[in-house]
C-alpha positions, 0 to 999 in steps of 0.5 A: 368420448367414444372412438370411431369403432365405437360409434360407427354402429350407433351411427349406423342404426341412424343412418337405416332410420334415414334410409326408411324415410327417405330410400332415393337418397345418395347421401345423409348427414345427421346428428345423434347423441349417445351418453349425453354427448353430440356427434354428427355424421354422413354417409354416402351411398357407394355404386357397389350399393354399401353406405360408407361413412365418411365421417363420425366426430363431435357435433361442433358450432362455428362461431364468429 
């Protein structure tokens, strides 16, 4: 599993796809994979204008 570092990029190539399709948007949470593994991630859109992730981590499902 890749650390934070390095996904934060990989991550962030999806987020610009995210922002193409849909520019208004204050906040995006998504799924990708890299290596065969899943991560989920969200950021969201400061008011100086920069996107901050709040976070990058394994994709998990809550079972009951």
């Amino acid at each position: 599993m890749k650390s934070f570092e390095e996904l934060k990029p990989i991550a962030e190539g999806y987020l610009q796809e995210q922002i193409a399709n849909h520019p208004n948007a204050v906040e995006f949470e998504f799924p990708f994979s890299e290596e065969g593994v899943r991560y989920e991630a969200k950021y969201t859109l400061e008011e100086d204008g920069t996107w901050k992730p709040d976070f990058i981590k394994p994709f998990t499902t809550d079972v009951l």
